[in-house]
VOTI-693550 format. One record per residue (C-alpha): residue number from 1; residue in one letter; x, y, z. Coordinates in nm, 2 decimals. Each point is the difference from the previous one (the first is absolute). Layout:
VOTI-693550
  drenvo  vovex      xx      yy      zz
     NUM      A       X       Y       Z
...
//
This chain:
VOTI-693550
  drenvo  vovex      xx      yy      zz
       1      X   11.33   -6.30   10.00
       2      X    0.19   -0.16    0.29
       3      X    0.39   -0.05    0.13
       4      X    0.11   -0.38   -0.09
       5      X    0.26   -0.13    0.20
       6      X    0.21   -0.27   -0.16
       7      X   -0.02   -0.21    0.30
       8      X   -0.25    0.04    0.26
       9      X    0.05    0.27    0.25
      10      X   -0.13   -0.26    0.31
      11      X   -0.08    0.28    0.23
      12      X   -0.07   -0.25    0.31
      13      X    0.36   -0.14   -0.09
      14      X    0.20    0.06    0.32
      15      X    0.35    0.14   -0.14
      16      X    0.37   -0.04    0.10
      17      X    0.08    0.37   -0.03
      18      X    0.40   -0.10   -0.04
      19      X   -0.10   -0.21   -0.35
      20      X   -0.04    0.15   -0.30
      21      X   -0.40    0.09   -0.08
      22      X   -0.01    0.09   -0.35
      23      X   -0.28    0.17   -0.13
      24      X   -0.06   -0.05   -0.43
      25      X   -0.35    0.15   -0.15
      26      X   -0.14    0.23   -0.24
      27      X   -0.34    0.12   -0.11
      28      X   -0.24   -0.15   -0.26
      29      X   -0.08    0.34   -0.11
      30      X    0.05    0.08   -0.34
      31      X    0.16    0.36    0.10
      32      X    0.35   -0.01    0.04
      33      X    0.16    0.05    0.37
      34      X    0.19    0.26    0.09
      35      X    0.10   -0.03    0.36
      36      X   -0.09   -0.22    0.30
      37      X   -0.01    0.10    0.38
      38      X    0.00   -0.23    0.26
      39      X   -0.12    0.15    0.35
      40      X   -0.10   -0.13    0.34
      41      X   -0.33    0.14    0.05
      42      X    0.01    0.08    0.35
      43      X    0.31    0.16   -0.02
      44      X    0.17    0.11   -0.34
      45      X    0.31    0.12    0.19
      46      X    0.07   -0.34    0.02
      47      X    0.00   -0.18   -0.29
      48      X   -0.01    0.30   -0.34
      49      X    0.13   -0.21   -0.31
      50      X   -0.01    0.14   -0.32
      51      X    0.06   -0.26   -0.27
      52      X    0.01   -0.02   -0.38
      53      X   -0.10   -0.23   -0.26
      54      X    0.23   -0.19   -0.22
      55      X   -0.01   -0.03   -0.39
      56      X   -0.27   -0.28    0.05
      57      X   -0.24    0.25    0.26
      58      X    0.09   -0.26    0.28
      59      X    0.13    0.12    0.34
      60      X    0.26   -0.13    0.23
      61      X    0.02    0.07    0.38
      62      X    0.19   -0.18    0.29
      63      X   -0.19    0.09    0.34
      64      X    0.35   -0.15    0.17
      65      X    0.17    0.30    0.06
      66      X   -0.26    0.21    0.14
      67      X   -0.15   -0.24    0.22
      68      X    0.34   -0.10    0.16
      69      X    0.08    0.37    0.10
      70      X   -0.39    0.05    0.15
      71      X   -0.01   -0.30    0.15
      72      X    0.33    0.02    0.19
      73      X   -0.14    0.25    0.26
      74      X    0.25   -0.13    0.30
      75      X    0.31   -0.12   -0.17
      76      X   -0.09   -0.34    0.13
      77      X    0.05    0.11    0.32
      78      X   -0.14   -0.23    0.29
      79      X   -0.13    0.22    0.26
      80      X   -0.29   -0.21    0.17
      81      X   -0.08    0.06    0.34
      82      X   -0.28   -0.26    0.13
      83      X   -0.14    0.13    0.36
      84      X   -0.18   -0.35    0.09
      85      X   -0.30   -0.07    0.22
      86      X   -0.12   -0.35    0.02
      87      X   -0.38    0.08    0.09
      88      X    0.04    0.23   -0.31
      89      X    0.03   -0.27   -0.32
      90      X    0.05    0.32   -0.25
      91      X    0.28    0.10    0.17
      92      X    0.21   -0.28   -0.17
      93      X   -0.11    0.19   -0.33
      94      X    0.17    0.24   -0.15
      95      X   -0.02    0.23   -0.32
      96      X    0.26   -0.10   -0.27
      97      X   -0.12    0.16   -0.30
      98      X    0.20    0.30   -0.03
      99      X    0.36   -0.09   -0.20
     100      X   -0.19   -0.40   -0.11
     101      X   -0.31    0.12   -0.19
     102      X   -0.07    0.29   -0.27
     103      X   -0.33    0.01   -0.16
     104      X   -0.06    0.25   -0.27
     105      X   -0.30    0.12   -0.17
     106      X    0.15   -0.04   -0.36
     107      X   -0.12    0.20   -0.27
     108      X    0.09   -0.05   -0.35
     109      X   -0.12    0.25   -0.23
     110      X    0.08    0.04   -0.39
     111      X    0.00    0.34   -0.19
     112      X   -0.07    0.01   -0.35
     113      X    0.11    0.22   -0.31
     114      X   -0.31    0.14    0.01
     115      X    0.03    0.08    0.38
     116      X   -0.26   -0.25    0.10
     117      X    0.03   -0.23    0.30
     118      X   -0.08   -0.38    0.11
     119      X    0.14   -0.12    0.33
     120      X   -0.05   -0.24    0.26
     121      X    0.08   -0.09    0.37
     122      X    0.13   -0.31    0.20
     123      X    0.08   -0.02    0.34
     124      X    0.26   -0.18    0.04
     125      X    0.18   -0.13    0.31
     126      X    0.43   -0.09    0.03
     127      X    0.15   -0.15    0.35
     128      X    0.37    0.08    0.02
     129      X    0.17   -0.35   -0.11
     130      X    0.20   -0.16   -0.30
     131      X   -0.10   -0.35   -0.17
     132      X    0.24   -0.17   -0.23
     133      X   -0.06   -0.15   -0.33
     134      X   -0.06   -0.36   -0.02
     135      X   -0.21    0.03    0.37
     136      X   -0.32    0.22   -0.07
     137      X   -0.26   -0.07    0.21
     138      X   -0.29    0.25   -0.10
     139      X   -0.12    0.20    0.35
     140      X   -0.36    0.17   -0.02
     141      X   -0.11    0.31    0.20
     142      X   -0.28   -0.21    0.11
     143      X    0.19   -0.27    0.19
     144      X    0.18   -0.04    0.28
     145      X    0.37   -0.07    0.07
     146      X    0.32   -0.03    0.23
     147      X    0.25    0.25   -0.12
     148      X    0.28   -0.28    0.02
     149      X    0.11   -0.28   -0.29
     150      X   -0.29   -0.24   -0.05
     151      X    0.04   -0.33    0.08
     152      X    0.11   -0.24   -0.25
     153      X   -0.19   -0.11   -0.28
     154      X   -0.35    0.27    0.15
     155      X   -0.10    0.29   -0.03
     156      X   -0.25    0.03    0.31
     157      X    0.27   -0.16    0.25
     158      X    0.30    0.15    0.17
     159      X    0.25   -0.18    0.29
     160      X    0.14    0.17    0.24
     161      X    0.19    0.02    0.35
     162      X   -0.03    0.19    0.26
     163      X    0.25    0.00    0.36
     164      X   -0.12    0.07    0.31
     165      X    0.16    0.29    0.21
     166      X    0.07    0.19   -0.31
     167      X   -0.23    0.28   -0.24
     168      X   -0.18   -0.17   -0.23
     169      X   -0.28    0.05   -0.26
     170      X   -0.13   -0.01   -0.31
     171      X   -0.12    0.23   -0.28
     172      X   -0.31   -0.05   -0.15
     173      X   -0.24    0.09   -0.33
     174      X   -0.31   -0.02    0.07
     175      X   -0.27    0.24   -0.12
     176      X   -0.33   -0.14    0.19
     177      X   -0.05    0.07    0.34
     178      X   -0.01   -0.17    0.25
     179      X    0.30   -0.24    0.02
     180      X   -0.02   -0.30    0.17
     181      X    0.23   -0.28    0.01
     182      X   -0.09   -0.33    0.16
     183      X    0.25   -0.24    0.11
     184      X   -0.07   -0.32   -0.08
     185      X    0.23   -0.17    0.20
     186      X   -0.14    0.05    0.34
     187      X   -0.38    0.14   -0.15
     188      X   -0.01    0.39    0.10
     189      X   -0.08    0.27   -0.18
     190      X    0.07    0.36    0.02
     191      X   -0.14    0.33   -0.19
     192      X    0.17    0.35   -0.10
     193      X   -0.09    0.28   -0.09
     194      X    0.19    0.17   -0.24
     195      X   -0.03    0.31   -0.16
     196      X    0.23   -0.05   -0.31
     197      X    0.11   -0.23   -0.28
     198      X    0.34    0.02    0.10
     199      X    0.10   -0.12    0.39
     200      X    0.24   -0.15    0.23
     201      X   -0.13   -0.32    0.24
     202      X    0.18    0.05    0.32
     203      X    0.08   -0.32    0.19
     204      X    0.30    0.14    0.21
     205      X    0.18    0.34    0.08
     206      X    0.25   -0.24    0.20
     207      X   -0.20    0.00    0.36
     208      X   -0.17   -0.32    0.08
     209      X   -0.25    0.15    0.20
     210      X   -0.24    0.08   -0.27
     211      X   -0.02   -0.13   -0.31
     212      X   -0.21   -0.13   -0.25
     213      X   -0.02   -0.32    0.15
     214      X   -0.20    0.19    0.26
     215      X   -0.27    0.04   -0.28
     216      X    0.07   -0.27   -0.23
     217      X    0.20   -0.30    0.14
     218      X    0.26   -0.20   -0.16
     219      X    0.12   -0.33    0.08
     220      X    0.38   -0.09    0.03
     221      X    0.09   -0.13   -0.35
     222      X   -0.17    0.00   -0.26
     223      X   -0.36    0.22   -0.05
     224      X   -0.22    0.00   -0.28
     225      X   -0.13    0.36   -0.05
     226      X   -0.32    0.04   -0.21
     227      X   -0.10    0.34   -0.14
     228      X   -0.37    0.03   -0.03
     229      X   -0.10    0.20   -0.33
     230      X   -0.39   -0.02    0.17
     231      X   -0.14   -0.11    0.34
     232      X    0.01   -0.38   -0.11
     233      X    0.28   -0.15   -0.16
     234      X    0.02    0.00   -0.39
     235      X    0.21   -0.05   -0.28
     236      X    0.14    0.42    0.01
     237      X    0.16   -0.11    0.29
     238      X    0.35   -0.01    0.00
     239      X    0.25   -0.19    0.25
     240      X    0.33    0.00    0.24
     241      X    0.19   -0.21    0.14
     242      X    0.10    0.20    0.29
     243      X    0.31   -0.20    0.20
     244      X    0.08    0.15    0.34
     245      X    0.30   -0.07    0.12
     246      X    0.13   -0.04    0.40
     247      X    0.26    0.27    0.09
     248      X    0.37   -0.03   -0.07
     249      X    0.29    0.27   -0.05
     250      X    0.08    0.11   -0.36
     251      X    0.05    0.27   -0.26
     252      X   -0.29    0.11   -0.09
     253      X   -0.10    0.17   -0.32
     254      X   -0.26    0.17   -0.18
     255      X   -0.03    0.16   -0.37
     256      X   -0.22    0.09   -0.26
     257      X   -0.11   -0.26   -0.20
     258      X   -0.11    0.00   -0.36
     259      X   -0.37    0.06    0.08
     260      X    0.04    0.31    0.15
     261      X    0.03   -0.18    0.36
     262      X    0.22   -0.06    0.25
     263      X    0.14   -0.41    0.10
     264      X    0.14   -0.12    0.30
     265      X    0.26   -0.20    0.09
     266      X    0.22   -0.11    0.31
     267      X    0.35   -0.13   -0.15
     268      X    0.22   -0.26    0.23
     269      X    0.17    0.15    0.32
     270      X    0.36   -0.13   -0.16
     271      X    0.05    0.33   -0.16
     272      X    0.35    0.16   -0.03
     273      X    0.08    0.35    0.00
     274      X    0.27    0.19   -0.23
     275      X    0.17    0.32    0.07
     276      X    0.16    0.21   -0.29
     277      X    0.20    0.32    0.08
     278      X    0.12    0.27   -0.23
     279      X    0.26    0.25    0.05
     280      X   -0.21    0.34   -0.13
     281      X    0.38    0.18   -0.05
     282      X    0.24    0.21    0.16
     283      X    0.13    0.36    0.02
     284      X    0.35    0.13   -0.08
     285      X    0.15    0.15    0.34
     286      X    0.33   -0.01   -0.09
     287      X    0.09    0.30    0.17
     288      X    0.19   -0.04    0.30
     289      X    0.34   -0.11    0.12
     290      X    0.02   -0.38    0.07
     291      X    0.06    0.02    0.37
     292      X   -0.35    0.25    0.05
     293      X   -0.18   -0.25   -0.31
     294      X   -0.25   -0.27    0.04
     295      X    0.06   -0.10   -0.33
     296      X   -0.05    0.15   -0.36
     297      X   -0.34   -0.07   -0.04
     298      X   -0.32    0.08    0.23
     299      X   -0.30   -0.36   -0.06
     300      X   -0.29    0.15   -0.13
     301      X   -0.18   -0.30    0.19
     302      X   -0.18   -0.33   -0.19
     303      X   -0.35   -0.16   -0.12
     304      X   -0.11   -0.26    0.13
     305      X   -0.29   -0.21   -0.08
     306      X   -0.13   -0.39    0.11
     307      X   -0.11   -0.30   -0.21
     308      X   -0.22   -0.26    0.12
     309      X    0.04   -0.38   -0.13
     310      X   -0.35   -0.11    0.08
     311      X   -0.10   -0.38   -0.13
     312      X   -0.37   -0.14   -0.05
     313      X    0.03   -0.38    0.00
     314      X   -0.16   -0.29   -0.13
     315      X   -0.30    0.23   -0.15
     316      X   -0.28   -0.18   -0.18
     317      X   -0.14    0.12   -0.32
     318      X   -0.26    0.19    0.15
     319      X    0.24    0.17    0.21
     320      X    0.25    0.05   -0.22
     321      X   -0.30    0.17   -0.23
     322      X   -0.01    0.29    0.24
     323      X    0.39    0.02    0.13
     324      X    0.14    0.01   -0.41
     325      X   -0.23    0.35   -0.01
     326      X    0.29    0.18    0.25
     327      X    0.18    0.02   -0.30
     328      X   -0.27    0.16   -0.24
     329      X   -0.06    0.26    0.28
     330      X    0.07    0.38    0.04
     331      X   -0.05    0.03    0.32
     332      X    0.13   -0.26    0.27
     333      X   -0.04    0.04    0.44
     334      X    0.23   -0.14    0.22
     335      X   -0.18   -0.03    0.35
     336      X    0.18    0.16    0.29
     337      X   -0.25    0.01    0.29
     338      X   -0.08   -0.28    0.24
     339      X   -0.20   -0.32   -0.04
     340      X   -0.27   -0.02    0.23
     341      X    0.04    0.40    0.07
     342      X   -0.29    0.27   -0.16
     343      X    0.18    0.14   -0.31
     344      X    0.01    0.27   -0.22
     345      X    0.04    0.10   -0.36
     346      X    0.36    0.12    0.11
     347      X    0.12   -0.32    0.13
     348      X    0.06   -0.10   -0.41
     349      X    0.33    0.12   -0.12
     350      X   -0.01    0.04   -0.41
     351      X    0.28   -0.23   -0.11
     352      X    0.13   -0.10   -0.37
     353      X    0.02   -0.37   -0.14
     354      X    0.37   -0.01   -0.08
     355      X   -0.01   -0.33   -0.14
     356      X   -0.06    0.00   -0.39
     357      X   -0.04   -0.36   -0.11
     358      X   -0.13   -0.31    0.15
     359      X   -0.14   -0.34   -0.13
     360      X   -0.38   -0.01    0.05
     361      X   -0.05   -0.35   -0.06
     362      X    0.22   -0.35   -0.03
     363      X   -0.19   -0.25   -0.22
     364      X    0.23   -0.23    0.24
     365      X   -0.10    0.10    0.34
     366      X   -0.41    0.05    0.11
     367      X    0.10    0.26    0.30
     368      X    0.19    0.33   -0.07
     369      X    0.23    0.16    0.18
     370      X    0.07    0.41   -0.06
     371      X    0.31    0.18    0.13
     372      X   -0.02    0.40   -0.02
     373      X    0.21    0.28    0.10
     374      X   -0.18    0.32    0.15
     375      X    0.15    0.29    0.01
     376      X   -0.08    0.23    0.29
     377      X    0.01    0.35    0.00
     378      X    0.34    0.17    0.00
     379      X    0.07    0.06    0.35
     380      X    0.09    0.35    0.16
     381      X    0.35    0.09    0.07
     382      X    0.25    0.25    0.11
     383      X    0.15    0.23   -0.26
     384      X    0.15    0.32   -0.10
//
């Protein structure tokens, strides 16, 4: 006798742990089921799920919930802090897997009326992102990819910028080891060594004077990154167009994306700033003649908090690709440190998208322009 699964369980399926991933099977045995558990293996603390059969002897299970509440070890909380040496290439590599990838030993096993058993096990891997119906693109634990929105029309491509003088990099799934990338735009290669599926490629923690460009250079413009699945090139390799951009002043942003990693972006300098006050109350001190009174009523003192107004202009479809995920996101930086300056996870601030509609494409115009309020965090004040 064996477990059937009414649609294949595709155990090297890499899974978006914030989609539904239903589970429907039963056993060919001609015993009836009484109960089902569902265990991790490695660790039944875990995952312990104790199902039961309908009418029919089927079973129904959602791993959704419980992988969303194991996987979310950090409450998306950004606290990389790259220490780079450019004689050192692995020091631009950094481990990214806790909080982005669970992978559970899954057993399923099926007690019968008769207090017999028949189970099985899949390992099966999730990274910490969201798809959306209509734009499935099937991910396998064996290849490689960007943690950012593909590329139009691929599913082995990804574009994206990157501005010099300010942190930058990029999240990665890759399960073999090494990683190299090759640039093909000026012919160099480079190697990593990484010790897990899940990391962060560091180009920049803001300082100029190391970076990867030290170990893997990059032209002005545009750069055609290759990611090598072997030594040679082959058809597991998978691409980037990688576009560096010269310095210039801006707000600049960074967020979770629906992948599980974090994008990038530098909005226009033209931003405008909002201030909105609130009186918090007031106290009755009405107790005094008029000529020893201040008045009747004692300011308990106000809240305060900013807005931003930040633009990103004339975006093309690429860009606009990754900038329309800002409003998908939980979790969203505004960068406070220096360009040009060694920075730290504290120079982000934690700010909230105020802005709760915006029109993500104009059949009538080819370039897109976004406009988004950010509200920073309520400011400190004087009060009673």
């Amino acid at each position: 006798m064996s477990i059937i699964f009414s649609k294949p369980i595709e155990a090297t399926k890499l899974r978006m742990a914030y989609n539904n991933d239903v589970l429907r099977f039963y056993s060919d045995s001609t015993v009836a089921a009484k109960f089902c558990t569902i265990t991790n293996r490695n660790d039944t603390t875990a995952l312990n799920i104790m199902l039961y059969p309908a009418p029919d002897g089927t079973f129904f299970f959602n791993f959704k919930p419980y992988v969303t509440a194991l996987i979310n070890t950090r409450n998306f909380q950004d606290t990389l802090q790259p220490e780079l040496n450019r004689t050192n290439p692995d020091t631009f590599v950094y481990n990214a897997t806790p909080g982005t990838l669970l992978q559970l030993n899954v057993n399923i096993e099926i007690t019968f009326t008769d207090d017999s058993t028949n189970d099985v096990t899949h390992t099966l891997t999730w990274i910490a992102g969201a798809v959306q119906p209509g734009s499935y693109t099937p991910l396998s634990t064996l290849g490689t990819y960007v943690l950012s929105p593909f590329a139009k029309a691929s599913a082995n491509a990804w574009y994206l910028n990157y501005w010099q003088g300010y942190p930058y990099d990029i999240s990665v799934y890759a399960p073999a080891t090494p990683f190299r990338v090759s640039n093909e735009t000026n012919l160099l290669t480079q190697q990593f060594t990484v010790a897990n599926p899940v990391f962060r490629l560091v180009f920049s923690n803001g300082d100029d004077d190391e970076t990867l460009e030290d170990v893997l250079p990059l032209s002005n413009g545009h750069n055609s990154l290759r990611i090598l699945a072997t030594d040679e090139p082959s058809e597991e390799d998978v691409f980037i167009s990688l576009n560096k951009v010269p310095y210039k002043p801006g707000v600049y942003l960074k967020w979770l994306n629906a992948m599980g990693g974090y994008s990038y972006w530098l909005f226009e300098d033209t931003y405008s700033i909002d201030r909105n006050t609130k009186q918090l109350g007031e106290l009755d001190s009405d107790n005094d003649n008029p000529e020893d009174s201040f008045g009747r009523t004692i300011q308990m003192g106000k809240e305060s908090q900013d807005t931003l107004k930040i633009v990103a202009e004339l975006l093309t479809e690429e860009e606009r690709r990754i900038v329309e995920g800002i409003l998908d996101s939980p979790k969203i930086y505004l960068f406070t440190g220096q360009p040009y300056a060694r920075n730290s996870y504290n120079d982000w601030v934690e700010v909230v998208l105020k802005t709760t509609g915006v029109r993500i494409k104009n059949p009538r115009q080819p370039l897109t322009n976004f406009t988004f309020d950010i509200e920073l965090p309520v400011r400190f004040t004087q009060i009673l």
